[in-house]
C-alpha positions as CSV (number, residue, x, y, z in Angstrom):
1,X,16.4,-29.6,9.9
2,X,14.0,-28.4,12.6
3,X,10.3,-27.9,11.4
4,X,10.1,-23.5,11.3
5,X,7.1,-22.1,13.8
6,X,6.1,-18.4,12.7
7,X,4.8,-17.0,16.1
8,X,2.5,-14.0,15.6
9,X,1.6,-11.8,18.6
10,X,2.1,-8.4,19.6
11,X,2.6,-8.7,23.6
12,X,6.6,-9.7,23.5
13,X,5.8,-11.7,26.8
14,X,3.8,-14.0,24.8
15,X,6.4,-14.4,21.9
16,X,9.2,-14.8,24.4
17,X,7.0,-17.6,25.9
18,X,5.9,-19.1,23.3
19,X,9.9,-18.7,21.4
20,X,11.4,-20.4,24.4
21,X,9.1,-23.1,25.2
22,X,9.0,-24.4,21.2
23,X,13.1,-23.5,20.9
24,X,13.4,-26.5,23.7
25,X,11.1,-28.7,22.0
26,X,13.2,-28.9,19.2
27,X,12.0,-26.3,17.1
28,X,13.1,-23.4,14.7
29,X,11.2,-20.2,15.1
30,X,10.5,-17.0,13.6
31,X,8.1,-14.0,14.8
32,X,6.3,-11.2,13.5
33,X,4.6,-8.6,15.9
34,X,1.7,-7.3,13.4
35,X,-0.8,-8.9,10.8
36,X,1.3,-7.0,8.1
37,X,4.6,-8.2,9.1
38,X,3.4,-11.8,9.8
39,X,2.5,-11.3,6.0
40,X,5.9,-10.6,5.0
41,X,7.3,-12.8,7.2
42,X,5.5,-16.0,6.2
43,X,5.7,-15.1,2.7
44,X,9.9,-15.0,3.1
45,X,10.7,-17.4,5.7
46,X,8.1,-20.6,4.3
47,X,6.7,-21.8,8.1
48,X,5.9,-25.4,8.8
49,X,3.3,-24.0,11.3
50,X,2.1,-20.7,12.1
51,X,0.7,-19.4,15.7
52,X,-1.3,-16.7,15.4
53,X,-3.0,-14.1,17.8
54,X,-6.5,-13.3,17.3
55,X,-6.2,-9.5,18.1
56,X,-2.9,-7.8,16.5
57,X,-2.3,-3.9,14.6
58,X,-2.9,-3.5,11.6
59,X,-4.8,-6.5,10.1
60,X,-6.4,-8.9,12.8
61,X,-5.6,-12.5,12.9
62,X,-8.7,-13.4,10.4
63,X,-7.5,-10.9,8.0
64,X,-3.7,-12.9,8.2
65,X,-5.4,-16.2,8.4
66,X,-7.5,-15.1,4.7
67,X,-4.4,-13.7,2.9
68,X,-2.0,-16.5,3.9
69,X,-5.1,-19.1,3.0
70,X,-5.3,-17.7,-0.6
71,X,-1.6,-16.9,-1.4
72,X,0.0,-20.5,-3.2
73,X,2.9,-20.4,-1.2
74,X,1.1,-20.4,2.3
75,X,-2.1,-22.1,1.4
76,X,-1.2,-25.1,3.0
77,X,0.2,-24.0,6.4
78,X,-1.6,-24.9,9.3
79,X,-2.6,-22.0,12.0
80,X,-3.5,-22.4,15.1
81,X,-4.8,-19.2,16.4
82,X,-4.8,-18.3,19.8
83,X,-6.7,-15.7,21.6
84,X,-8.3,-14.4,25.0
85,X,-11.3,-13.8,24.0
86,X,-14.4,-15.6,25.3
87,X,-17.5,-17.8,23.8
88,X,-18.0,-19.5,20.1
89,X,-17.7,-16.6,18.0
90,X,-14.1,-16.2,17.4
91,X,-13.6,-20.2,17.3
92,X,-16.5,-19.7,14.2
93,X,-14.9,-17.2,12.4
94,X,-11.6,-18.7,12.9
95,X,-12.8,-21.9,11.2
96,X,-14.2,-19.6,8.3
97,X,-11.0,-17.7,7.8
98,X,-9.4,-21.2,7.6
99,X,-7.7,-21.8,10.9
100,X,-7.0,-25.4,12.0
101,X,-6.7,-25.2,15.5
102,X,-7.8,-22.7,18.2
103,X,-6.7,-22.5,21.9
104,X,-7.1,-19.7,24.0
105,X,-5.3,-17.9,26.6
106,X,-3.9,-18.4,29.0
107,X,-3.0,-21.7,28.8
């Protein structure tokens, strides 16, 4: 069974992208468009790995990165956030929220 990639990002582009590129790799995935749904979506569909954009509605990517850090069942996911904005700050706060990996956009 495929490892199961959550991809979080409002700008369908990006998802379809991102959904594609990991679906030929060999990869299951699922998406969520907002920081609530990503929520609701991690909590039901139990991710190997979840890509998340910095700048979403509702709750921001360091408000998902928190929650899914202190709920049991999605403690242990890595997240690798990904973002457009510039400079150390973001990568910082990421690393606080409990990201793992950061890469930023384009790329």
């Amino acid at each position: 069974m495929p490892a199961k990639i959550l991809i979080v990002d409002d700008d369908p582009d990006m998802v379809e992208l991102l959904r594609f590129a990991l679906t030929e790799a060999g990869y299951s995935t699922c998406t969520a468009a907002t920081g609530t749904e990503a929520l609701a979506v991690a909590q039901r569909a139990s991710p190997d790995l979840v890509v998340l954009d910095l700048l979403l509605p509702e709750l921001n990517g360091f408000n998902v990165c928190e929650k899914l850090r202190r709920n049991p069942a999605t403690a242990s996911v890595p997240i690798v956030m990904i973002t457009m904005l510039p400079g150390q700050f973001p990568r910082l706060v990421g690393v606080e929220a409990g990201v793992n990996a950061y890469i930023n956009k384009p790329f």
